[in-house]
ROPA-108492 format. One record per residue (C-alpha): residue in one letter; residue number from 1; x, y, z. Coordinates in steps of 0.25 Angstrom, whole numbers, always signed. Layout:
<recs>
rec r->a | k->NUM | u->X | v->Y | w->Z
...
</recs>
This chain:
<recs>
rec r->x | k->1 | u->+491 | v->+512 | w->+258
rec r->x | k->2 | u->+485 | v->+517 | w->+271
rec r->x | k->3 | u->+476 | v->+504 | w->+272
rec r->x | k->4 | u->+491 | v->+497 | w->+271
rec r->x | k->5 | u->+498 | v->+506 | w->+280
rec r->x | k->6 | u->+485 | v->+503 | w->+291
rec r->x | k->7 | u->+486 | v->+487 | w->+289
rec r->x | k->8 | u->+502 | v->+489 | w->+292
rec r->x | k->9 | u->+498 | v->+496 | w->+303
rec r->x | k->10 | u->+490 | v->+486 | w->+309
rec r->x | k->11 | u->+499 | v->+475 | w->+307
rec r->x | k->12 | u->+510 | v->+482 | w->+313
rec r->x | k->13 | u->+501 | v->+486 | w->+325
rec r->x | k->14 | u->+498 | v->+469 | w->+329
rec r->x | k->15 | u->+504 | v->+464 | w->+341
rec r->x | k->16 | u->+521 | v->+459 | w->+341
rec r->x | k->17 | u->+514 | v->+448 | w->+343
rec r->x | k->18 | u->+508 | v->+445 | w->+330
rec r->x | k->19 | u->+522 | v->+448 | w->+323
rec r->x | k->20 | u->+529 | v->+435 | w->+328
rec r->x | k->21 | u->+529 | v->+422 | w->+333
rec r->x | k->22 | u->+528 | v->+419 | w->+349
rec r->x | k->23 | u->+542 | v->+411 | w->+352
rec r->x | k->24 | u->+543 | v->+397 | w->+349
rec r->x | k->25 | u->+547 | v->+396 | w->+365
rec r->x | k->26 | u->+536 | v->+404 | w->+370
rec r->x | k->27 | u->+526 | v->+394 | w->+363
rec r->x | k->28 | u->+534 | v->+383 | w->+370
rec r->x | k->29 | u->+534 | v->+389 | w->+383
rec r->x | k->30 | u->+518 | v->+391 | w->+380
rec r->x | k->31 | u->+517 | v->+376 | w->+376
rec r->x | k->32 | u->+525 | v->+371 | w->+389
rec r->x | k->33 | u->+521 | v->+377 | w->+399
rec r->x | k->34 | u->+506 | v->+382 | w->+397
rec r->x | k->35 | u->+499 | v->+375 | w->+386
rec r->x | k->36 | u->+506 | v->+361 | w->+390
rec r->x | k->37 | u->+506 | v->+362 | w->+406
rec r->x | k->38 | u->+498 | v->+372 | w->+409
rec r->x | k->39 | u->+486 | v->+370 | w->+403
rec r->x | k->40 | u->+477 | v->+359 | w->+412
rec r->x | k->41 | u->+463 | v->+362 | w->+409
rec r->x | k->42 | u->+464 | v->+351 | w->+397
rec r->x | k->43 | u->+450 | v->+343 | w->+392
rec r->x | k->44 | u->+449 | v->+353 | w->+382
rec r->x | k->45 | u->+440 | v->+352 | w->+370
rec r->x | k->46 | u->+432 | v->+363 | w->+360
rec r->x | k->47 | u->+420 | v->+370 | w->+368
rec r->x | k->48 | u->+405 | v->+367 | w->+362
rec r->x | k->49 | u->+401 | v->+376 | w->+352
rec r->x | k->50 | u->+394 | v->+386 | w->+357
rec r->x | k->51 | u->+402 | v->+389 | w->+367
rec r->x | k->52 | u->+412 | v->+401 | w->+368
rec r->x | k->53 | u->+409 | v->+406 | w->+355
rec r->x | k->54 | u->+415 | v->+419 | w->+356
rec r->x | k->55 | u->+430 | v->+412 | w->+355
rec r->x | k->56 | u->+437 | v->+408 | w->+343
rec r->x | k->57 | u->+433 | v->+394 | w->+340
rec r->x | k->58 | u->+439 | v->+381 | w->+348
rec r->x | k->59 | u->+446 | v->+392 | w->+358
rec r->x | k->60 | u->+439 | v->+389 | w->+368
rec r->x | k->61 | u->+439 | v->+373 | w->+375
rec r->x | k->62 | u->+432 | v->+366 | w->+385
rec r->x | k->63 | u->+442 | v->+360 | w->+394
rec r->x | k->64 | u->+436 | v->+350 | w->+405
rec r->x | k->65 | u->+448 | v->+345 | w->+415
rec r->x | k->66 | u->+451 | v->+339 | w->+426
rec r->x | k->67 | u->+458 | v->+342 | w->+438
rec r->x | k->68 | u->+464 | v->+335 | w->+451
rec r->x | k->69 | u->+464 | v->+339 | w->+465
rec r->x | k->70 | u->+474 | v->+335 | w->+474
rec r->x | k->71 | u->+472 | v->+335 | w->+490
rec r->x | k->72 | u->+482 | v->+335 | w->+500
rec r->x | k->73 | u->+475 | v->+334 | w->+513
rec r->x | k->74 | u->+477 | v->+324 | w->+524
rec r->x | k->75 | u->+470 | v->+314 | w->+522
rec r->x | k->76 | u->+472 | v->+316 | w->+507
rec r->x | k->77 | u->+459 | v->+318 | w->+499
rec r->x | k->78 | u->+457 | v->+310 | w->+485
rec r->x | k->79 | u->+461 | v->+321 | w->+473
rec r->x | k->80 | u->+449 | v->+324 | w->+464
rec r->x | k->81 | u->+448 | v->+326 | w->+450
rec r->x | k->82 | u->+437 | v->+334 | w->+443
rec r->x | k->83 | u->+434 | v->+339 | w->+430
rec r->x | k->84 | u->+433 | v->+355 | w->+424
rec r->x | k->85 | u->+429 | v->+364 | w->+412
rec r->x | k->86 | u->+436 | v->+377 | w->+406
rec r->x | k->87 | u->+435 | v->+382 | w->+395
rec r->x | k->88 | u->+449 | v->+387 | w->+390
rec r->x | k->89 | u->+452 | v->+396 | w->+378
rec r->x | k->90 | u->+466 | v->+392 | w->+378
rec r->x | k->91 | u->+477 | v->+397 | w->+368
rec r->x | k->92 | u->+489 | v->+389 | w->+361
rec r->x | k->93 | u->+504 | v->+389 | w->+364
rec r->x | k->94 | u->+504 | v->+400 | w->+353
rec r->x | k->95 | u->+494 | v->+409 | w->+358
rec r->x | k->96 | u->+498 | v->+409 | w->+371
rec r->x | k->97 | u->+515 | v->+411 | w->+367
rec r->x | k->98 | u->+508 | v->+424 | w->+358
rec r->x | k->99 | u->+502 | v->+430 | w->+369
rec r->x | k->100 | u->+514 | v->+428 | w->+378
rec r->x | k->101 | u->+523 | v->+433 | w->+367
rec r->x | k->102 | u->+514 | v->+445 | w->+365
rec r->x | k->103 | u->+514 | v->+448 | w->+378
rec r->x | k->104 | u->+528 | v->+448 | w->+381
rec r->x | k->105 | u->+532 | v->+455 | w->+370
rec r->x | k->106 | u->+525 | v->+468 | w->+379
rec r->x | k->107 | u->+534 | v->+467 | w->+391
rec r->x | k->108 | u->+548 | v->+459 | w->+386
rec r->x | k->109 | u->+554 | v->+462 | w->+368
rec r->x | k->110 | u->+560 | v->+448 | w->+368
rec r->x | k->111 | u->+570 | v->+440 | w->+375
rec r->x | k->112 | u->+572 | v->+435 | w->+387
rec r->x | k->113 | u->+563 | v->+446 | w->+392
rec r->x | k->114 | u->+552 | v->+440 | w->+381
rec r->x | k->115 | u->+555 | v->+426 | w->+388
rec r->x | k->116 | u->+554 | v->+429 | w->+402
rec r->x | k->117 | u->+539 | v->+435 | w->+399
rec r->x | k->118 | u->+536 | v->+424 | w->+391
rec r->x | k->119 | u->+539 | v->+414 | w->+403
rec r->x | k->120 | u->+534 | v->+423 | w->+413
rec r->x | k->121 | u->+519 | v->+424 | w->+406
rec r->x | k->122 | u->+518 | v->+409 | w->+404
rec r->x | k->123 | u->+521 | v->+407 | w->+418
rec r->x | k->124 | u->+509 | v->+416 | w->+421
rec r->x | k->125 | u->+500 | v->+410 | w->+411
rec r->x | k->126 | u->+502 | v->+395 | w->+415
rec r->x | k->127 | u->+501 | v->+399 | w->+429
rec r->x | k->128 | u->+488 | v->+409 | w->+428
rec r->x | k->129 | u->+480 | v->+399 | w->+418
rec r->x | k->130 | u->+489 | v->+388 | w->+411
rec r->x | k->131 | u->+486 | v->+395 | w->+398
rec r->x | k->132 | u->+472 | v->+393 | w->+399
rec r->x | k->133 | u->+460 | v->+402 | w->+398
rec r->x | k->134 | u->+447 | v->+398 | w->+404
rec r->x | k->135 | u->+437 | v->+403 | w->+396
rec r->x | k->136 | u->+426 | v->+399 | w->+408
rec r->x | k->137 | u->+426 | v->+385 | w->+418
rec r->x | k->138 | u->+432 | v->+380 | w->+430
rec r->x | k->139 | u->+449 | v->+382 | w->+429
rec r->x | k->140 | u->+455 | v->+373 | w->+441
rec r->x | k->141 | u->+468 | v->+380 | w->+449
rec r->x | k->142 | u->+474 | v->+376 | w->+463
rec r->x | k->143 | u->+473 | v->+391 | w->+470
rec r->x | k->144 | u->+469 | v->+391 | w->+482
rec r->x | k->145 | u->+465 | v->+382 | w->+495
rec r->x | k->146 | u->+454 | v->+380 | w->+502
rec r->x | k->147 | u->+454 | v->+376 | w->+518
rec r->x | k->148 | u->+442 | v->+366 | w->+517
rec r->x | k->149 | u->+452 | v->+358 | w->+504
rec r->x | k->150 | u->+456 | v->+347 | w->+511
rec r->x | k->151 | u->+470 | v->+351 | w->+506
rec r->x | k->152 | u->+484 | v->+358 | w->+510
rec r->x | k->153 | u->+484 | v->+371 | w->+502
rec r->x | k->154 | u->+499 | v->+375 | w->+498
rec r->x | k->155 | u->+500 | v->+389 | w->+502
rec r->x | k->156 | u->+511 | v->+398 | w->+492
rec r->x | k->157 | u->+517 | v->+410 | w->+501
rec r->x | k->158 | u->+526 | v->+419 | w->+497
rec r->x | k->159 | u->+534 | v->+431 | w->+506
rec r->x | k->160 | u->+539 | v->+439 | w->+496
rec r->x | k->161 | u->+552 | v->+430 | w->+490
rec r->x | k->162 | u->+548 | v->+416 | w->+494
rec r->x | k->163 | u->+537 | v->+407 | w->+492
rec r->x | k->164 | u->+532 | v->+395 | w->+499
rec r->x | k->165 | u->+521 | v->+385 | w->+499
rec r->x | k->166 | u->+516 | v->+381 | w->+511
rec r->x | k->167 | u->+505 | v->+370 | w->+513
rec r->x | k->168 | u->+493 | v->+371 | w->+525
rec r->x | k->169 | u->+483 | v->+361 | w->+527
rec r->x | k->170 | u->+469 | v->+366 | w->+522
rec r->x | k->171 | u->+462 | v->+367 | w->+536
rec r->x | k->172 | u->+476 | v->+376 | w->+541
rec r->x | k->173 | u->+479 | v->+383 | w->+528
rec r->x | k->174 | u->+477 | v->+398 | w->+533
rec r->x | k->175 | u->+483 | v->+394 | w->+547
rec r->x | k->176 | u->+496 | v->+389 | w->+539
rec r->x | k->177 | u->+497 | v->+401 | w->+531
rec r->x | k->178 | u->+497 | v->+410 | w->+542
rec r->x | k->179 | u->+507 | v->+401 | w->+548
rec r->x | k->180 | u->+515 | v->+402 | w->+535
rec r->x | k->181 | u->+514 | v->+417 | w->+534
rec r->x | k->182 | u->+519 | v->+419 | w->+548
rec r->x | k->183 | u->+532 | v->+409 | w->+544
rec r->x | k->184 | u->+536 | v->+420 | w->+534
rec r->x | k->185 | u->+532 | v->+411 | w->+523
rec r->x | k->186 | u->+525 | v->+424 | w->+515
rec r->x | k->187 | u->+511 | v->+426 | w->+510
rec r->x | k->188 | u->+501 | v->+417 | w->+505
rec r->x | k->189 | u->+500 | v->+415 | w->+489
rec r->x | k->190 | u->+490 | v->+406 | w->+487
rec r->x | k->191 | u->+487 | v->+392 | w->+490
rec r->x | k->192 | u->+486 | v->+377 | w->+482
rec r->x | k->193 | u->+480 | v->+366 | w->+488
rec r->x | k->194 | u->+479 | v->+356 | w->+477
rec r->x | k->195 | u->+465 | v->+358 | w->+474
rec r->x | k->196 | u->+459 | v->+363 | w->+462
rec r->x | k->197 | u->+449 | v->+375 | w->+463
rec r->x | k->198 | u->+442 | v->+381 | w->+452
rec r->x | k->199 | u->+440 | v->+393 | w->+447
rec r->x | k->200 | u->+431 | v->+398 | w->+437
rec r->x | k->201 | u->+434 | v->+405 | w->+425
rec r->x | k->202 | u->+427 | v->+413 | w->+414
rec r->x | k->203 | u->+434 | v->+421 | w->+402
rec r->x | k->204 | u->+448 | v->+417 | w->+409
rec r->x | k->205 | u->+446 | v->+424 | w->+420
rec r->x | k->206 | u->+441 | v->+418 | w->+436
rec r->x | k->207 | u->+428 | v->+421 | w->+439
rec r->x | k->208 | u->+418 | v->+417 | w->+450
rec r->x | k->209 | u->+406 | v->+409 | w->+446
rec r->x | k->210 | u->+393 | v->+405 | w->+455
rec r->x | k->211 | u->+394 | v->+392 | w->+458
rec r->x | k->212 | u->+410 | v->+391 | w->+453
rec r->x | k->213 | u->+418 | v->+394 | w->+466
rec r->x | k->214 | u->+434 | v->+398 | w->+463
rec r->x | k->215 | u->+444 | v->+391 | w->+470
rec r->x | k->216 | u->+439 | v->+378 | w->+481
rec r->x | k->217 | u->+427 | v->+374 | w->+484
rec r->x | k->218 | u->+427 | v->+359 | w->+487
rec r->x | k->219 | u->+437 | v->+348 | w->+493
rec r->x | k->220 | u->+440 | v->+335 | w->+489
rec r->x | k->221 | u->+426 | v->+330 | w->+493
rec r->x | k->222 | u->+421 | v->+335 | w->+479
rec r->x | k->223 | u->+427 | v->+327 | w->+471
rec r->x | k->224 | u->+420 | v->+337 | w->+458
rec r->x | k->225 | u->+418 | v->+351 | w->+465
rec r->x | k->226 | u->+420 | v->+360 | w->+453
rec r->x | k->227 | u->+408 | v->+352 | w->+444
rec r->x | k->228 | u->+398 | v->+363 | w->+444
rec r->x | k->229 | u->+406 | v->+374 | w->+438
rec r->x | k->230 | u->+412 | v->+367 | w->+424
rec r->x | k->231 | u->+409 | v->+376 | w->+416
rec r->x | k->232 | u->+402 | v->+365 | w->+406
rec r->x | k->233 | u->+396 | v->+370 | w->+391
rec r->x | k->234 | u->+383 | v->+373 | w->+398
rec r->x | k->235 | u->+387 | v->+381 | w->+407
rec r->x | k->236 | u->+399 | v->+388 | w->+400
rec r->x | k->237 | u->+400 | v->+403 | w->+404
rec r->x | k->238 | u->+386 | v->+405 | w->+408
rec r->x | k->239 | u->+390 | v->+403 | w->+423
rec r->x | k->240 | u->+393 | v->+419 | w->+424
rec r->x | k->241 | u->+405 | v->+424 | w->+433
rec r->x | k->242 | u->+402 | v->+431 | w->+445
rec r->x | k->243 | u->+416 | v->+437 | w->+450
rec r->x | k->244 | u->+430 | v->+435 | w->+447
rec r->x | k->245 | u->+442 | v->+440 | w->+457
rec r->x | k->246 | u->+451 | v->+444 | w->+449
rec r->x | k->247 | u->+449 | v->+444 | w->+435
rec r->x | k->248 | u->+463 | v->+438 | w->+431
rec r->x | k->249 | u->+462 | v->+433 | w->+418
rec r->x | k->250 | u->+469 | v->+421 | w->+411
rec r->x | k->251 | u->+477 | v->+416 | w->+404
rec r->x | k->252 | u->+488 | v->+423 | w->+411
rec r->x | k->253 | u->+479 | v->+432 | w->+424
rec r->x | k->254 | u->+477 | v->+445 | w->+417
rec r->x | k->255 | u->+471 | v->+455 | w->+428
rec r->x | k->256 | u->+462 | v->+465 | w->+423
rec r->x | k->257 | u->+470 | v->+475 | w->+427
rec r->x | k->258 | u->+480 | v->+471 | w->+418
rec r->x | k->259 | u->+474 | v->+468 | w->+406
rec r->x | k->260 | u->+467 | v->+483 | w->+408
rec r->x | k->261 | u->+480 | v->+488 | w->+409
rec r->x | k->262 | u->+485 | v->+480 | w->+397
rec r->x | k->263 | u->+474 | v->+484 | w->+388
rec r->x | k->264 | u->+468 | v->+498 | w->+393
rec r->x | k->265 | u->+454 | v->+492 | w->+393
rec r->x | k->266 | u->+445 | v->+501 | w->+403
rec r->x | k->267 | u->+437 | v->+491 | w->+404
rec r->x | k->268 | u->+447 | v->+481 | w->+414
rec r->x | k->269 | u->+445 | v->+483 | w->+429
rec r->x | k->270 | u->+458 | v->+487 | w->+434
rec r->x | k->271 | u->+456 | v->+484 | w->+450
rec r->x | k->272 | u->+448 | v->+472 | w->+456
rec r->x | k->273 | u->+433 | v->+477 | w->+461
rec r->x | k->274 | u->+436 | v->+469 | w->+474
rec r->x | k->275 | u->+446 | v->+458 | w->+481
rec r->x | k->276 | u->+436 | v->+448 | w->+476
rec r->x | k->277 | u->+430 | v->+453 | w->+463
rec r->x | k->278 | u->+437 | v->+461 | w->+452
rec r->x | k->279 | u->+427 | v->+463 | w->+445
rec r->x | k->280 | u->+415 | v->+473 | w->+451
rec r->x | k->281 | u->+403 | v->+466 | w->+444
rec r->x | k->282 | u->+400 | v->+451 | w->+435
rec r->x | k->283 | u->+399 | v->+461 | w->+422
rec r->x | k->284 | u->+412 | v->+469 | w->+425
rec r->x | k->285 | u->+421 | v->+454 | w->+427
rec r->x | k->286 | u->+411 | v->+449 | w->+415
rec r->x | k->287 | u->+418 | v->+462 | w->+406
rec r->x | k->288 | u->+432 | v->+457 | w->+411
rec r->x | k->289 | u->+429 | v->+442 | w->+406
rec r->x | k->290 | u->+425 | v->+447 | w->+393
rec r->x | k->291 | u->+438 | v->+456 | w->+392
rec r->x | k->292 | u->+447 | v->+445 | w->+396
rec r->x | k->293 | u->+440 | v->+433 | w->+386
rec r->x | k->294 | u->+438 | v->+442 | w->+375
rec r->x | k->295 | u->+455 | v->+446 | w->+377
rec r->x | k->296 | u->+460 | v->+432 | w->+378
rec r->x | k->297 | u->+449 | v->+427 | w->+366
rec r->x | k->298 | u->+455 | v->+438 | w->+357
rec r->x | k->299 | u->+470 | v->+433 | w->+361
rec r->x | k->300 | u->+466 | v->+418 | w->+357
rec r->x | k->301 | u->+469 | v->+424 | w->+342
rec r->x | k->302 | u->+482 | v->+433 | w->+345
rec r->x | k->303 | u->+495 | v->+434 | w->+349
rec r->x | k->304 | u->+490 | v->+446 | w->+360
rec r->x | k->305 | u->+482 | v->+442 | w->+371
rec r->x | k->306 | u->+482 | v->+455 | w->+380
rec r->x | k->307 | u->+478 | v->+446 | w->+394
rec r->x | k->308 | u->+495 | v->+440 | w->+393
rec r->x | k->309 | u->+498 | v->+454 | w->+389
rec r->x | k->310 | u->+491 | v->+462 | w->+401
rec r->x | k->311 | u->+498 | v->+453 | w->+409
rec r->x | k->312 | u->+511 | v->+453 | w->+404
rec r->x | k->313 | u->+513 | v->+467 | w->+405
rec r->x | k->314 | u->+506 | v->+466 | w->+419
rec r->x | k->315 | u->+518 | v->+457 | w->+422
rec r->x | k->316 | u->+530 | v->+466 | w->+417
rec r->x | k->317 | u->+522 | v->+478 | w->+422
rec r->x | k->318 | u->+517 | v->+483 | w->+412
rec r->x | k->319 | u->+530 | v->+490 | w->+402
rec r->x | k->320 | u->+527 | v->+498 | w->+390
rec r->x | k->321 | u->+523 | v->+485 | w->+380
rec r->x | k->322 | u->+512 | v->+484 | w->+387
rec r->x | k->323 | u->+504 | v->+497 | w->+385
rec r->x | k->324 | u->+490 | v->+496 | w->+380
</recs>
């Protein structure tokens, strides 16, 4: 009787989650809007044997992709195209509406207050990471610009109730933001310019590597700047991190802090070491990597993944769901 009453007990005890299906619709909005357009690092085929061996079989894919830039200086110059590898651990529609589900069912019972988390978190993930999870290799984003790109940069400003774009030429840009800035047109947000820059990533998170600059570092006279960072089957994950700014992990840019306060591990750094460096040393950013991979391989094969979770809460601040 007692070994009954204990197996009730721990069946009772699993997540809502595991209890019921996610919402046909959820697994529609999933399918629309991240698996079908937001996923663009595509060329994906099974990983060589041998190679991350501590994920379930066939999680993990080698994806080689291209991408375009596109100039716009006067005189134009030609757009290139050039080729990039990840590996991605990516989940399926059904996964991914688990995990939003679950983590929903923390801040909002159901209804429209269900829905509106449901919409808000696939709107994060889709803009953080398109649903993908780079387990190492280059990822390619438009974040920045860089005055020696022969291209306008497109500068977002907000001033509190209204946001605006403006676009500056590369040799004028910072002149043109003060310009901006003194026109009332609010505070710089960030900058696109239509060129690609790379950042490089390791167990889902963006690192700093020797050799492997984030962000620019060519023009349109390179017509392949980022061939000596694909992170091919030789070299995959031997090329150590040295740094990492922030730490924010995908799919959906969990902070340590919050997936700390989620959890209650004492092991999570709560503050950033520096403006440049969270973490104070490689072997303390190497503990986070480890924490964050070894959370999102154990989700693969649940309906919880606490890195949604942590963030979920973080964005309803925090109510009484989401205690650890």
């Amino acid at each position: 009787m007692r070994l009954l009453t204990f197996v009730l007990y721990v069946l009772c005890a699993c997540s809502p989650a595991f209890a019921s299906e996610p919402p046909a619709s959820l697994i529609q909005l999933v399918k629309t809007r991240l698996i079908d357009s937001g996923r663009y690092m595509n060329g994906c085929e099974p990983v060589k044997a041998g190679l991350f061996n501590d994920w379930p079989k066939g999680s993990v894919q080698k994806c080689t992709y291209e991408m375009t830039d596109k100039f716009s200086s006067d005189p134009p110059v030609p757009s290139r195209t050039f080729k990039l590898i990840a590996y991605l651990a990516n989940a399926d529609a059904y996964r991914l509406a688990s995990w939003i589900d679950t983590a929903c069912s923390r801040v909002a019972v159901a209804g429209s207050a269900r829905e509106a988390c449901f919409s808000v978190t696939v709107t994060a993930i889709r803009s953080q990471s398109g649903a993908q999870f780079p387990v190492a290799g280059q990822v390619m984003e438009d974040l920045s610009c860089s005055a020696s790109t022969p291209s306008n940069c497109n500068i977002t400003l907000s001033n509190g109730s209204k946001v605006s774009v403006i676009s500056c030429p590369p040799g004028d840009r910072d002149a043109c933001v003060v310009r901006a800035k003194k026109a009332g047109k609010g505070k710089p947000l960030g900058g696109t310019n239509g060129v690609k820059e790379q950042y490089m990533f390791r167990s889902g998170v963006t690192v700093r590597i020797k050799g492997c600059p984030n962000g620019e570092n060519s023009d349109a006279k390179n017509s392949d700047p980022y061939a000596t960072c694909r992170d091919d089957d030789a070299l995959n994950r031997t090329d150590e991190h040295t740094s990492m700014k922030s730490g924010k992990a995908r799919i959906i840019s969990t902070t340590p802090a919050m997936l700390q306060r989620y959890t209650n591990r004492q092991d999570i750094r709560t503050s950033a070491f520096s403006d440049t460096d969270y973490f104070g040393s490689v072997e303390e950013g190497r503990a986070w990597l480890r924490i964050v991979e070894e959370t999102y391989r154990a989700a693969l094969s649940s309906a919880d993944n606490p890195l949604i979770d942590a963030w979920v809460c973080n964005a309803y601040k925090w109510p009484r769901g989401c205690d650890p």
